[in-house]
KOLSE-648189 format. One record per residue (C-alpha): x, y, z. Coordinates in nm, 4 decimals, always signed. Layout:
BEGIN
+----------+----------+----------+
!     east !    north !       up !
+----------+----------+----------+
!        X !        Y !        Z !
...
+----------+----------+----------+
***
This chain:
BEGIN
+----------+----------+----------+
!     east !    north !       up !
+----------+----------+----------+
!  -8.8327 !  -6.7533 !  -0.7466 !
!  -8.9603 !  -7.0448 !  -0.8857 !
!  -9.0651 !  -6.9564 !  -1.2271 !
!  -8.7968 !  -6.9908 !  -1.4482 !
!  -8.9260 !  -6.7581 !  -1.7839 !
!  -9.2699 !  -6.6598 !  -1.8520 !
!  -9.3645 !  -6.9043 !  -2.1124 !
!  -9.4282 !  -7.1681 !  -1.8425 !
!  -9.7008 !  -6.9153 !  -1.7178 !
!  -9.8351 !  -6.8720 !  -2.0953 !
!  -9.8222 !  -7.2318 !  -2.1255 !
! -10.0093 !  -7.3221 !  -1.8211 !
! -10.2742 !  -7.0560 !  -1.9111 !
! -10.2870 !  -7.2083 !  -2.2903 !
! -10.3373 !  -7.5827 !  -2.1527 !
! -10.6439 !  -7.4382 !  -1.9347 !
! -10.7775 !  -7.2450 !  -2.2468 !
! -10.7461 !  -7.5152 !  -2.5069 !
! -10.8069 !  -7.7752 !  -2.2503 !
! -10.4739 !  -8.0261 !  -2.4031 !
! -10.1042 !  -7.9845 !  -2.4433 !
! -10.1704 !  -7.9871 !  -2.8068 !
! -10.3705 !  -7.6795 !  -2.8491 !
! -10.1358 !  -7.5000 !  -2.5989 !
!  -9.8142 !  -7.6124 !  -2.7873 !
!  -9.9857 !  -7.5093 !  -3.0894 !
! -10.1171 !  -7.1915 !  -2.9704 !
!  -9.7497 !  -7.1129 !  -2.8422 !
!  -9.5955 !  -7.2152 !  -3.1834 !
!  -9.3416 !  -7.5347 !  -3.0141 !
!  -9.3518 !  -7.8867 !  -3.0399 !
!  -9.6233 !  -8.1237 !  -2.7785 !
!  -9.3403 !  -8.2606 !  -2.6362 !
!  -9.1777 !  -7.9638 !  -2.5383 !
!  -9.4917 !  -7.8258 !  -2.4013 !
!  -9.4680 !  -8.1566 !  -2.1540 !
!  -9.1485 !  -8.1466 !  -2.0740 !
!  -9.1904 !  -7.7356 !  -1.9704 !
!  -9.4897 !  -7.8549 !  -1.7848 !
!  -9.3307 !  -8.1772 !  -1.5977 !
!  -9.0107 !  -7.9150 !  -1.5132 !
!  -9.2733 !  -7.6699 !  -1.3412 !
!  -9.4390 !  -7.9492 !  -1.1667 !
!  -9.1046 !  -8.0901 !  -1.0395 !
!  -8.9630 !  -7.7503 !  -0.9488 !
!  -9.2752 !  -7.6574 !  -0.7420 !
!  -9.3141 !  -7.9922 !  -0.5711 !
!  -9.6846 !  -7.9661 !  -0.6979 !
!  -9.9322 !  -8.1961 !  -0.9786 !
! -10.0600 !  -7.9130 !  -1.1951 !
! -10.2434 !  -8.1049 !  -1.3968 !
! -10.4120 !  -8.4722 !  -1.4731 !
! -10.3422 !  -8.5508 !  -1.8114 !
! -10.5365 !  -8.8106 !  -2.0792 !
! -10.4362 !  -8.9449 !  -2.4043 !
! -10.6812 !  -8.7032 !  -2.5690 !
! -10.7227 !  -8.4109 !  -2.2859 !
! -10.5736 !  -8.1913 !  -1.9614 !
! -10.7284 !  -8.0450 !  -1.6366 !
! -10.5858 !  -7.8204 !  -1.4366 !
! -10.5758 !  -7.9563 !  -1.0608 !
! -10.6725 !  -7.6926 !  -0.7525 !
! -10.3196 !  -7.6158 !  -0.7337 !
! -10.2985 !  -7.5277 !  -1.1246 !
! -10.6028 !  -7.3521 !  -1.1429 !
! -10.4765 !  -7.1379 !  -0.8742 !
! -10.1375 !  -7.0687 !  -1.0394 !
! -10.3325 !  -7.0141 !  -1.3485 !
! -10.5353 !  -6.6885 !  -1.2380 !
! -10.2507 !  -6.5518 !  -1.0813 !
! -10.0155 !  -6.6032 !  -1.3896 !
! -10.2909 !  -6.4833 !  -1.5718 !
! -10.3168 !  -6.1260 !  -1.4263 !
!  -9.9346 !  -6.1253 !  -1.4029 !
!  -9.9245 !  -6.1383 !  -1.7625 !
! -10.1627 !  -5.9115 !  -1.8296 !
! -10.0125 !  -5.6612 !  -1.5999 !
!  -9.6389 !  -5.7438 !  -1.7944 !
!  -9.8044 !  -5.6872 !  -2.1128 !
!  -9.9164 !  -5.3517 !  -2.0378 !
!  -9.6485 !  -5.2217 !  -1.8625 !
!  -9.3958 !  -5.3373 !  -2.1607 !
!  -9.6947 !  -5.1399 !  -2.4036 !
!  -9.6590 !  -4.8410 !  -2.1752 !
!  -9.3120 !  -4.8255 !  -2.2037 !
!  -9.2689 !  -4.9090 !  -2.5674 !
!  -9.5541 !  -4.6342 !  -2.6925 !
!  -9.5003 !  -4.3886 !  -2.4078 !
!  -9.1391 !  -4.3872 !  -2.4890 !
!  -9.0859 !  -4.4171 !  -2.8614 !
!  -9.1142 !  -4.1444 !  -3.1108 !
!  -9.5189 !  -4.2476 !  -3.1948 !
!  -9.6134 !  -4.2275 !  -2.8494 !
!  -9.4509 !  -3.9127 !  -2.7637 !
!  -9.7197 !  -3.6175 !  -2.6509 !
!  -9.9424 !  -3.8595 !  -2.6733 !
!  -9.9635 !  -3.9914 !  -2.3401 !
! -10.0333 !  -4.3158 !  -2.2197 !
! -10.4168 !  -4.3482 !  -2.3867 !
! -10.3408 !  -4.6067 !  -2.6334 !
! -10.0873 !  -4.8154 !  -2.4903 !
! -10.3915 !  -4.9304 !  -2.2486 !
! -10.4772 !  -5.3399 !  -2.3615 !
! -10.6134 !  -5.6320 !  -2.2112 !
! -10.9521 !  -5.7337 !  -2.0584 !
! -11.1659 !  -5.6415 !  -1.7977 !
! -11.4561 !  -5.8825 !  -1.6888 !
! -11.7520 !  -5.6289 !  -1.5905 !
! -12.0434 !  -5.7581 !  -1.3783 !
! -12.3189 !  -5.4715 !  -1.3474 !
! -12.7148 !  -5.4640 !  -1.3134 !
! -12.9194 !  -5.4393 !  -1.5749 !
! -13.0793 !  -5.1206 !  -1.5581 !
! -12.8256 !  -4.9224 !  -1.4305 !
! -12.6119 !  -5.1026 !  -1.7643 !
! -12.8472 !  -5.0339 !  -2.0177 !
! -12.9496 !  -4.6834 !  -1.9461 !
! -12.6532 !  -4.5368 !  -1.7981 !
! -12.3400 !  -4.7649 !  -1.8531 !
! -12.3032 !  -4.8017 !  -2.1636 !
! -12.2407 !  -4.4638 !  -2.3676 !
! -11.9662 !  -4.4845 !  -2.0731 !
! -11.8289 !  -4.8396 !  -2.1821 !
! -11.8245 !  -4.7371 !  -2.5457 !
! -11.6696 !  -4.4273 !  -2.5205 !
! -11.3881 !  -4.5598 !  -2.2820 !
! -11.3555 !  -4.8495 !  -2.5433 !
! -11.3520 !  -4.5985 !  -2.8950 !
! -11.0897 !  -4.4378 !  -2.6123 !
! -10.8620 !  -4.7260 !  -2.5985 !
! -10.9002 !  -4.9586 !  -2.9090 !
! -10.6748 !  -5.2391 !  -2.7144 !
! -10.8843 !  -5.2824 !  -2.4203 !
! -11.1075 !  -5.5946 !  -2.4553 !
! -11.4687 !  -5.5694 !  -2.2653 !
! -11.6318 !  -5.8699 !  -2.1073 !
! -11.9889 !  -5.7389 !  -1.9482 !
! -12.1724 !  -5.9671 !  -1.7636 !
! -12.5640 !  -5.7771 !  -1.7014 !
! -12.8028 !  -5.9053 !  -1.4378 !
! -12.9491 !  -5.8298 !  -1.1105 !
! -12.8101 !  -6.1502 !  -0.8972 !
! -12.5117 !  -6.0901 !  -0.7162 !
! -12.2019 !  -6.2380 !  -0.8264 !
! -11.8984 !  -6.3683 !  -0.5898 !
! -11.6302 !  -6.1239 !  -0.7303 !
! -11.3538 !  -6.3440 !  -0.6277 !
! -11.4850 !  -6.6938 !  -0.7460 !
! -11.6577 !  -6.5661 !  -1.0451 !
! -11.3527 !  -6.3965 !  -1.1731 !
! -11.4959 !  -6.0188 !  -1.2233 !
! -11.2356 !  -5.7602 !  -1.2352 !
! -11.4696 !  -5.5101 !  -1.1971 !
! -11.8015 !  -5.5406 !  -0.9906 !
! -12.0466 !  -5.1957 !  -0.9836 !
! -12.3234 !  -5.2587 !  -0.7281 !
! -12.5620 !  -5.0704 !  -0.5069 !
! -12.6184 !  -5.0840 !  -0.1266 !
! -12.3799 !  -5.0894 !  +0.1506 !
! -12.0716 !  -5.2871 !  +0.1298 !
! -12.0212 !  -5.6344 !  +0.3567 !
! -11.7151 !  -5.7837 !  +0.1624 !
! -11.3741 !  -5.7051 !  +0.3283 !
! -11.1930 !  -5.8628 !  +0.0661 !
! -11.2922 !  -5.6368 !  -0.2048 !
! -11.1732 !  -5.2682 !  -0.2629 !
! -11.4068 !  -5.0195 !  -0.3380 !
! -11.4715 !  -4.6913 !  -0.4603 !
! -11.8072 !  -4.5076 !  -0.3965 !
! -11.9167 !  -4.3493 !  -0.7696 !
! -12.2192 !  -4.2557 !  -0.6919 !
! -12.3794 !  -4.1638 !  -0.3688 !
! -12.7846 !  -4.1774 !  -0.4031 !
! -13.1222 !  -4.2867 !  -0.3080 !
! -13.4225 !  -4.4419 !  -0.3873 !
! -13.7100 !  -4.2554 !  -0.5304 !
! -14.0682 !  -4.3034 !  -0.5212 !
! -14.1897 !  -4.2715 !  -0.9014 !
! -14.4499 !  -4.3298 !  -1.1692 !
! -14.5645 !  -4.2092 !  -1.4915 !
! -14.8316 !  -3.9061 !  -1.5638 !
! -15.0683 !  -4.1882 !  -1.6558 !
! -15.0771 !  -4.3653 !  -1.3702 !
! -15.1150 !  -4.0987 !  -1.1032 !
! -15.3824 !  -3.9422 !  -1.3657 !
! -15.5869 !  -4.2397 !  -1.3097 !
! -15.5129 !  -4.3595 !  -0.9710 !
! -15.4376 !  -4.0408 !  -0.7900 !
! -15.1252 !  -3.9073 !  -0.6350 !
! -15.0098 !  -4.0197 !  -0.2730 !
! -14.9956 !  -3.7144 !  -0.0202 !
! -14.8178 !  -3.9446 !  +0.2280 !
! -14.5928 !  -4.2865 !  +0.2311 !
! -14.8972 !  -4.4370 !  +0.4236 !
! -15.1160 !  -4.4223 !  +0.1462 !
! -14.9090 !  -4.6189 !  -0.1139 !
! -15.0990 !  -4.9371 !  +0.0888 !
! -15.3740 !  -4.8841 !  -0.1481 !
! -15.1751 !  -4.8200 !  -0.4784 !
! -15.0056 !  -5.0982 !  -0.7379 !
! -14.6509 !  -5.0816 !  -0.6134 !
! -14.3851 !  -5.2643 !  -0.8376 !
! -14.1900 !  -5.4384 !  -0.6299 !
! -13.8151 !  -5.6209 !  -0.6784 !
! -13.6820 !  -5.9531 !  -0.5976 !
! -13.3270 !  -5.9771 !  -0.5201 !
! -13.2043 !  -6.3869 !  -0.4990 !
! -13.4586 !  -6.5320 !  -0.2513 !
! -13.5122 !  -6.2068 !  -0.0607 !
! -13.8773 !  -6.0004 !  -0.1476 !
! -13.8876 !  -5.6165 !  -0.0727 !
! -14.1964 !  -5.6184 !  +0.1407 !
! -14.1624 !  -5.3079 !  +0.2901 !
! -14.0408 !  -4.9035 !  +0.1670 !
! -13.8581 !  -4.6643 !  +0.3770 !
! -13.8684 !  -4.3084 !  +0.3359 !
! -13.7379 !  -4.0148 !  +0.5064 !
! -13.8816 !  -3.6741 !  +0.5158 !
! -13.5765 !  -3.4373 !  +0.3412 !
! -13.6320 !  -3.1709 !  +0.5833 !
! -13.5899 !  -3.4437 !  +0.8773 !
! -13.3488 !  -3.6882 !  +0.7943 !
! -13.2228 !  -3.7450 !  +1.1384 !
! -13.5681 !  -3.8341 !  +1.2292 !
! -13.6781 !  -4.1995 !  +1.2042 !
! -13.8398 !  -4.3346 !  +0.8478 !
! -14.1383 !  -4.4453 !  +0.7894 !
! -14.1897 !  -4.8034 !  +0.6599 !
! -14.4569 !  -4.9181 !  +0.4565 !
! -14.5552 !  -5.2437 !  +0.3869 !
! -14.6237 !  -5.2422 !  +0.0074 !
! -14.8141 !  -5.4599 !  -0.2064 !
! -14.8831 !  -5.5263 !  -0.6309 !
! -14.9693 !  -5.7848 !  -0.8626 !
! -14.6173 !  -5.7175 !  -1.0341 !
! -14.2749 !  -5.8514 !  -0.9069 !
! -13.9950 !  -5.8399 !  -1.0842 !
! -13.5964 !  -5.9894 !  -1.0100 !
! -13.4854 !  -5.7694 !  -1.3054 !
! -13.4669 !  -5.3356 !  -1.2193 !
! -13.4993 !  -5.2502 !  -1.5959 !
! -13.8503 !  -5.5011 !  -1.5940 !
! -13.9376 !  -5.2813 !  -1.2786 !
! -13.8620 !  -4.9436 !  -1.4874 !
! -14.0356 !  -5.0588 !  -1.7753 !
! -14.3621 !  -5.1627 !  -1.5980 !
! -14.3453 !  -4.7875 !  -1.4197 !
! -14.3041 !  -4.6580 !  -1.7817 !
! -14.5999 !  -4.8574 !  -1.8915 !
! -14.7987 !  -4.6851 !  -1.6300 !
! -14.8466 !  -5.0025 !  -1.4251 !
! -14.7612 !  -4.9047 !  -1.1186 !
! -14.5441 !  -4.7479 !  -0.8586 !
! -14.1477 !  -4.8257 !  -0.7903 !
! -13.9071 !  -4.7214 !  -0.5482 !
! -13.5833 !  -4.7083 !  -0.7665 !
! -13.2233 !  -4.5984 !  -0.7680 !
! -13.2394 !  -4.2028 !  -0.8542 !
! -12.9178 !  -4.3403 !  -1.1015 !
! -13.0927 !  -4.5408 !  -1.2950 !
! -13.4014 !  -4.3414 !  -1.3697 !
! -13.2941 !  -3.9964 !  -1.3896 !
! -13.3194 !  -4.0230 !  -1.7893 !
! -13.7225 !  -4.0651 !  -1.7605 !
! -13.7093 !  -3.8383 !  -1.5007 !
! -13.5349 !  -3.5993 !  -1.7063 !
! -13.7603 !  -3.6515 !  -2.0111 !
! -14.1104 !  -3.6287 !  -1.7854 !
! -14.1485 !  -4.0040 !  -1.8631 !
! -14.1452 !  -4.0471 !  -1.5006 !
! -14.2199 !  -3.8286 !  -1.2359 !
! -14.1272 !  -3.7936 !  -0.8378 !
! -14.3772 !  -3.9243 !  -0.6386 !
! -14.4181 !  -3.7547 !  -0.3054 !
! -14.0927 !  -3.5196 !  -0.3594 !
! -14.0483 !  -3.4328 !  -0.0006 !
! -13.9681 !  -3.7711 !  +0.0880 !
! -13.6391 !  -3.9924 !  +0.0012 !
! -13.6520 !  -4.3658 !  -0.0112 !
! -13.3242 !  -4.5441 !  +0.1460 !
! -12.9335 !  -4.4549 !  +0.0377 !
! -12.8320 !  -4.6150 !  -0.2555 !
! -12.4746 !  -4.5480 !  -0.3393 !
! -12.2807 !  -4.7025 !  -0.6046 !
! -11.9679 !  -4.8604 !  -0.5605 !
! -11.7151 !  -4.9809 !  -0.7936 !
! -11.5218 !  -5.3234 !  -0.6421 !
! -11.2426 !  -5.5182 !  -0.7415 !
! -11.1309 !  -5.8003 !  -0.5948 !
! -10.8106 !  -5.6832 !  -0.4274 !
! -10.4597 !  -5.4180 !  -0.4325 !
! -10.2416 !  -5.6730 !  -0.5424 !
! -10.3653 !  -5.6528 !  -0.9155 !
! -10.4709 !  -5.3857 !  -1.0293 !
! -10.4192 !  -5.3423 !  -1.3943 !
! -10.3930 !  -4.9305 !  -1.5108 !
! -10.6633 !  -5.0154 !  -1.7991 !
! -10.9282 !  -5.1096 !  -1.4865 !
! -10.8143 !  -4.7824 !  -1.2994 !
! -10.8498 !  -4.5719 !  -1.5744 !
! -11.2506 !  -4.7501 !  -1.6468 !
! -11.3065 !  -4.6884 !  -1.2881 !
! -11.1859 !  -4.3460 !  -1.3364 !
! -11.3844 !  -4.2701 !  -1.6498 !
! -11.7118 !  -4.3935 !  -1.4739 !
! -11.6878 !  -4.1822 !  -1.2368 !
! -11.6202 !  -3.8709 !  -1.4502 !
! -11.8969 !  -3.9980 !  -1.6230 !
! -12.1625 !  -4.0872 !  -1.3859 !
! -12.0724 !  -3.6840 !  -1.2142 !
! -12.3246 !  -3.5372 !  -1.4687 !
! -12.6410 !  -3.4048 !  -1.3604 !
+----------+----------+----------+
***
């Protein structure tokens, strides 16, 4: 091994944060020089530049960046194992199990919808349930690279395409045709998917791509083939809780994730548009970006979510 002590990890992750040797010889409480000579040793040791250095400021080369994230979730993973053992095994953390020795962060990427009406009693009881673990939620509808944006934890909808990722389904649903009593009271209800060509139909944008057209299956025939409707409106939206909102406004029709609207279906705020149909699956998955690292605090968030996301 290569790595002599972990302080030339910490101090290659502090020169990235602070963006000098100062602030990282500061933040680690020794002298600048000794934070360059601990750097120069690592360089010469690996047979790799790390990092270009000015008079004033440091950047990490490809080669340090690299060795940063994976010192990074090293750490981490030291940190909570040596917090597992201390807690679990000393006289306050006996019978207590492992609950509060869990610490660190988790970067969250999740849609915006599905994050504002069903995520996050889930997030803040998981966090009141482990006052070390540190929450980083990133909300939107685009899709993020997992692996170059740095997300620990990814929940998305659809089908999975990404073999470098590992994933576990959470939730496995489809979309709904829905509205509110207002707009079906003054437009009229749909007795077929055919006939939504001459309602207001909310539609979503996801990147570049437009839904032009709705499937839906018949739930008494799902082996049969859908029907697909080409679907027009005056609204388009690249945000699902815009979508929701408009269909709450009674502006329209919107084929949405039974997940995220089961709360204003619940409440009557919303209602099931032609219920003997089903729109297209829309599982949830949780991904991560691989087995290697794996920290116990982003099992046991994967594991409350789905515990969670169970209820009718």
């Amino acid at each position: 091994m290569d790595i002599e002590n972990t302080a030339e990890l910490r101090l290659l992750i502090e020169c990235a944060r602070g963006g000098s040797l100062t602030a990282a010889s500061r933040e680690m409480g020794i002298t600048p020089a000794a934070a360059s000579a601990m750097l120069k040793k690592l360089e010469a040791r690996l047979g790799v530049r790390l990092a270009e250095r000015s008079t004033r400021a440091l950047r990490l080369t490809m080669a340090g960046e690299r060795l940063r994230d994976y010192a990074q979730r090293a750490l981490e993973l030291l940190d909570e194992g040596l917090a597992l053992v201390s807690e679990g095994e000393g006289p306050a953390g006996k019978g207590r199990g492992n609950q509060a020795a869990l610490r660190g962060r988790i970067r969250l990427s999740a849609s915006s919808d599905l994050t504002r009406r069903v995520l996050l009693p889930l997030l803040d009881s998981f966090l009141d349930l482990h006052p070390g673990v540190e929450l980083q939620l990133s909300v939107g509808d685009a899709l993020q690279d997992v692996v170059r944006d740095e997300v620990d934890l990814a929940l998305r909808y659809g089908e999975l395409a990404d073999s470098r990722l590992v994933a576990r389904k959470l939730h496995d649903g489809r979309r709904l045709l829905v509205a509110s009593p207002d707009y079906l009271k003054r437009q009229g209800r749909p007795a077929h998917p055919g006939e939504l060509t001459q309602h207001e139909c909310i539609r979503f944008k996801i990147g570049d791509r437009l839904e032009r057209e709705w499937r839906f299956w018949r739930r008494d025939a799902m082996q049969a083939a859908p029907v697909e409707v080409s679907v027009q409106g005056r609204r388009t939206a690249d945000d699902g809780g815009i979508a929701h909102q408009w269909a709450l406004e009674g502006r329209g029709l919107t084929y949405k994730s039974d997940l995220d609207i089961r709360d204003s279906l619940a409440s009557g705020a919303l209602v099931e548009v032609l219920p003997e149909w089903v729109g297209r699956p829309m599982p949830l998955h949780a991904l991560m970006p691989s087995q290697r690292f794996l920290p116990l605090r982003l099992k046991a968030l994967v594991d409350h979510l789905a515990q969670g996301l169970r209820r009718p």
